[in-house]
TORGUMAR-355605 format. One record per residue (C-alpha): residue number from 0; residue in one letter; z, x negated, y. Coordinates in nm, 4 decimals. Each point is the difference from the previous one (the first is absolute). Layout:
<sites>
i: NUM&aa: A&Z: Z&X: X&Y: Y
...
</sites>
This chain:
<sites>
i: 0&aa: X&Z: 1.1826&X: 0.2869&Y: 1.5137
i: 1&aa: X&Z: 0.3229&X: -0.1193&Y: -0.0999
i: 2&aa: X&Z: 0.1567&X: -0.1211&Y: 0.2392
i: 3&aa: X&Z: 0.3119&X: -0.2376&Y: -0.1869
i: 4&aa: X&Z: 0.1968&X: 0.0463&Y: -0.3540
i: 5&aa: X&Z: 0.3628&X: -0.0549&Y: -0.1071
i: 6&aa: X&Z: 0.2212&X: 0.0465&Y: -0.3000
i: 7&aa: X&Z: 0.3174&X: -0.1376&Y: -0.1494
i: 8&aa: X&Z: 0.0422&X: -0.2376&Y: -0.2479
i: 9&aa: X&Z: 0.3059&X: -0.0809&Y: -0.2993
i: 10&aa: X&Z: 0.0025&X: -0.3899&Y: 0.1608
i: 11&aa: X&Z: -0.0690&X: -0.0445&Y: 0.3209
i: 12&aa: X&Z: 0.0279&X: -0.4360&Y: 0.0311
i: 13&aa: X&Z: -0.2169&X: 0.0674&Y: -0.2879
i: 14&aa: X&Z: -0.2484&X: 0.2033&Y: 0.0915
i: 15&aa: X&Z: -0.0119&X: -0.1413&Y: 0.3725
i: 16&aa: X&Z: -0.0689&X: -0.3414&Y: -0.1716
i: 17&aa: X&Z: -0.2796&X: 0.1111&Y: -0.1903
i: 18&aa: X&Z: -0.1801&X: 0.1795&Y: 0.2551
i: 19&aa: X&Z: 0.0078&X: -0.2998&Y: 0.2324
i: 20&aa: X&Z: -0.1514&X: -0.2548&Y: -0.2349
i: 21&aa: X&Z: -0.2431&X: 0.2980&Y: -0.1365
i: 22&aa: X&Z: -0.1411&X: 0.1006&Y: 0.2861
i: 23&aa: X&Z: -0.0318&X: -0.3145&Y: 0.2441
i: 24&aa: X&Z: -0.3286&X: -0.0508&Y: -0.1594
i: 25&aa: X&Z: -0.0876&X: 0.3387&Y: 0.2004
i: 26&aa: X&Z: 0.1326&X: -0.1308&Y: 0.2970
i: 27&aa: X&Z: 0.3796&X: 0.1972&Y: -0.0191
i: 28&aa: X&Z: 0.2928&X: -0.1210&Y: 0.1092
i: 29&aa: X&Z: 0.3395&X: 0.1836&Y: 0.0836
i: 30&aa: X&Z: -0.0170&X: 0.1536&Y: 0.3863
i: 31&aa: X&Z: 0.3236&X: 0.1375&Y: -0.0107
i: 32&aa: X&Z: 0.3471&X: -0.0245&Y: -0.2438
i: 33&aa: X&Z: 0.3426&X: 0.1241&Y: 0.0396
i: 34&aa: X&Z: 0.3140&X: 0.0486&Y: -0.2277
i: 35&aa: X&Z: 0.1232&X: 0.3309&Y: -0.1074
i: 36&aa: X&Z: 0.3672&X: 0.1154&Y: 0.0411
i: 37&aa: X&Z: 0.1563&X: -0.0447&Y: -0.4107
i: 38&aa: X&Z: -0.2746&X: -0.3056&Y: -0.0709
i: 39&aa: X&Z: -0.3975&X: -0.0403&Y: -0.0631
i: 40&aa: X&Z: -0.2299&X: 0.0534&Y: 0.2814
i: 41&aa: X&Z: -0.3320&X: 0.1023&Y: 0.1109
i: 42&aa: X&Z: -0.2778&X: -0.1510&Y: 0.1120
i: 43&aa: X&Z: -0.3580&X: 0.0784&Y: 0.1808
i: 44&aa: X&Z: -0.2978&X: -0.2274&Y: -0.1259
i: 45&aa: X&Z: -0.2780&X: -0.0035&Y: 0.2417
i: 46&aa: X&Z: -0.3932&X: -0.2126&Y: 0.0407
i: 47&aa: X&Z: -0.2251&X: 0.0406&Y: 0.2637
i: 48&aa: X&Z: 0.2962&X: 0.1231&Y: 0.2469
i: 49&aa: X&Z: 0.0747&X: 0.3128&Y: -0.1822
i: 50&aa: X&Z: 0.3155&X: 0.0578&Y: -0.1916
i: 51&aa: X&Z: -0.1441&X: 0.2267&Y: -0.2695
i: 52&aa: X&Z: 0.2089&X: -0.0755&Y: -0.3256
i: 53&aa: X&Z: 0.3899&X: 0.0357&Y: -0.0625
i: 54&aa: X&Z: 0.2365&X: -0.0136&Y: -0.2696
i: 55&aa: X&Z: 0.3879&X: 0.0393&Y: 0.0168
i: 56&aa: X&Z: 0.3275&X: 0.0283&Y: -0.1574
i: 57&aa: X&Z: 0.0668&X: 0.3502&Y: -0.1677
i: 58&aa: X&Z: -0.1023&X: 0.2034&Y: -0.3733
i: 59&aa: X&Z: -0.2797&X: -0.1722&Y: -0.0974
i: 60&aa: X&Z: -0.2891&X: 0.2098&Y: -0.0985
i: 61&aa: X&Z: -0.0757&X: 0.1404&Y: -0.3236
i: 62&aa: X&Z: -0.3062&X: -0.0249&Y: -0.1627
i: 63&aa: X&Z: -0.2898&X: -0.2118&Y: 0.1266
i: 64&aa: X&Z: -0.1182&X: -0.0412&Y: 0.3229
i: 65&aa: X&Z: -0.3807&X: -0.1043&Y: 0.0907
i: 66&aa: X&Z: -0.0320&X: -0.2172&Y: 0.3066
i: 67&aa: X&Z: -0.2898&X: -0.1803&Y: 0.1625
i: 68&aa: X&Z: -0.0493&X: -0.2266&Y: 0.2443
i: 69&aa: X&Z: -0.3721&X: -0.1093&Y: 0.1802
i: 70&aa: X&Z: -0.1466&X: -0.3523&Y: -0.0771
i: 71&aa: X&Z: -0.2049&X: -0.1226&Y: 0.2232
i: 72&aa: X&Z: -0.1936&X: -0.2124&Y: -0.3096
i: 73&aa: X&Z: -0.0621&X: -0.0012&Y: -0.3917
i: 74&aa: X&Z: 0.1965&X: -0.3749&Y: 0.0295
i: 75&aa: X&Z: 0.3259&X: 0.2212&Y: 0.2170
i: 76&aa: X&Z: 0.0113&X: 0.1899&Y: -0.3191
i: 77&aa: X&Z: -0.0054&X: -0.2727&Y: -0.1904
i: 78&aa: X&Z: 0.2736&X: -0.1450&Y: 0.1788
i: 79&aa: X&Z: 0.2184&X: 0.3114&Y: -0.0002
i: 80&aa: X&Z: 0.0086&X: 0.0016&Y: -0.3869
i: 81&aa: X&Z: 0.0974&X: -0.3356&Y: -0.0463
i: 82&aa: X&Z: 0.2421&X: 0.0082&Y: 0.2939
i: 83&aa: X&Z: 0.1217&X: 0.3208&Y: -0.1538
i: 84&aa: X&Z: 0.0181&X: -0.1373&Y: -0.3722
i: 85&aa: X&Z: 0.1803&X: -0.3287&Y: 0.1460
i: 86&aa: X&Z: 0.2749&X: 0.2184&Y: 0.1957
i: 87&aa: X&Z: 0.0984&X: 0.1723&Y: -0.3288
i: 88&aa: X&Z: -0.2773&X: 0.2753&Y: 0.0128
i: 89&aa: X&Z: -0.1222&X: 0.1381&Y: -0.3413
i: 90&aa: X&Z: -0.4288&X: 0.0105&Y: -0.0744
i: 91&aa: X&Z: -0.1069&X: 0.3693&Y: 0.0279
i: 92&aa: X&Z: -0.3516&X: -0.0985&Y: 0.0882
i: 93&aa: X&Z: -0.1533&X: -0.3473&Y: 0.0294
i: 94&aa: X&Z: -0.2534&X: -0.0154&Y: 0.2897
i: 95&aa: X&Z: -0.3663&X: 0.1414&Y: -0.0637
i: 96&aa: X&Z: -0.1817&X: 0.2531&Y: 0.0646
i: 97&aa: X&Z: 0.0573&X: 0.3509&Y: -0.0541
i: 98&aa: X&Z: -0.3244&X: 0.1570&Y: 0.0078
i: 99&aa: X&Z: 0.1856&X: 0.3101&Y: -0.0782
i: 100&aa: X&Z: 0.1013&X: 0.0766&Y: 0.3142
i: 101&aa: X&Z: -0.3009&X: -0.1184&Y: 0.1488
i: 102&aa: X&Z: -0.2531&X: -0.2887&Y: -0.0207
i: 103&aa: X&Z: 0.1522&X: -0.2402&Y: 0.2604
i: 104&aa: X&Z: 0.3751&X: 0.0375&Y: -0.1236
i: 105&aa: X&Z: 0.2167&X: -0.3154&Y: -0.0609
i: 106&aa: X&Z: 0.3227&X: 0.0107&Y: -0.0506
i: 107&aa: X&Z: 0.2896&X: -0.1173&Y: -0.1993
i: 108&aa: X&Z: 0.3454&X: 0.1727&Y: -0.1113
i: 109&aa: X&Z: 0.3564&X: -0.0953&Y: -0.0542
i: 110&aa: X&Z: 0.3270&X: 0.1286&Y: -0.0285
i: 111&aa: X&Z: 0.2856&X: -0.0539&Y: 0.2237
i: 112&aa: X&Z: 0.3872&X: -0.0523&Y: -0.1341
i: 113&aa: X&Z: -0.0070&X: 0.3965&Y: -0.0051
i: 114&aa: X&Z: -0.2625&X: 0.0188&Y: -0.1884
i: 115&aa: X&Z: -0.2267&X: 0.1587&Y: 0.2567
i: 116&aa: X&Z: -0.3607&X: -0.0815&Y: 0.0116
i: 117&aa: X&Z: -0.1397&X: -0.2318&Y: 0.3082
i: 118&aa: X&Z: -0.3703&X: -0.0323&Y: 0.0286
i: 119&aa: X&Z: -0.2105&X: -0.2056&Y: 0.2291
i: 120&aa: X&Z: -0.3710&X: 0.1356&Y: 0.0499
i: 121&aa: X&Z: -0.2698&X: -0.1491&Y: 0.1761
i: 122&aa: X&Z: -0.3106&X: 0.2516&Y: 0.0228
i: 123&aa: X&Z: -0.2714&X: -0.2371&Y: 0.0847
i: 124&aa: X&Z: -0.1567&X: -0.2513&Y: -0.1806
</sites>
């Protein structure tokens, strides 16, 4: 089990603002920010009581990066993409099924200001 995830990004205002409309439909919100000696930041996003997702200041990553985050409902992932696509997200995967992976999946994909791919699944239906 994982137990939390962090990386840098190339904006971090950017990034930070993006994350915080994209996931409140998940029920995230920042638990903990602080300013980094020479500018940027980082900050800890946490739901449910448990910080479990950071970004920060720094060399972004390259290539892509696959992220995703628990819905509790089909209509969370819903919300996720739209909040997602309204924050500045790009479509990578409307919501639906992916019977792929297995009958019950449902999720839906974007891509951060990095260009990193953000999923929210819901495995029930």
């Amino acid at each position: 089990m994982i137990d939390h995830v962090g990386f840098a990004v190339s904006d971090f205002e950017r990034s930070k603002a993006f994350y915080l409309q994209a996931l409140a439909p998940l029920g995230y919100s920042i638990f903990r920010e602080r300013a980094l000696d020479g500018g940027g930041g980082r900050a800890g996003f946490w739901a449910d009581g448990k910080p479990d997702f950071w970004i920060g200041s720094g060399t972004a990553l390259k290539g892509m990066l696959h992220v995703a985050f628990t819905a509790k409902d089909r209509a969370t992932v819903d919300a996720f993409h739209r909040a997602a696509l309204t924050a500045g997200g790009k479509d990578n995967g409307a919501p639906g099924v992916r019977a792929h992976y297995h009958p019950s999946y449902y999720g839906a994909f974007v891509l951060d200001p990095d260009g990193h791919n953000v999923e929210a699944v819901c495995h029930t239906g």
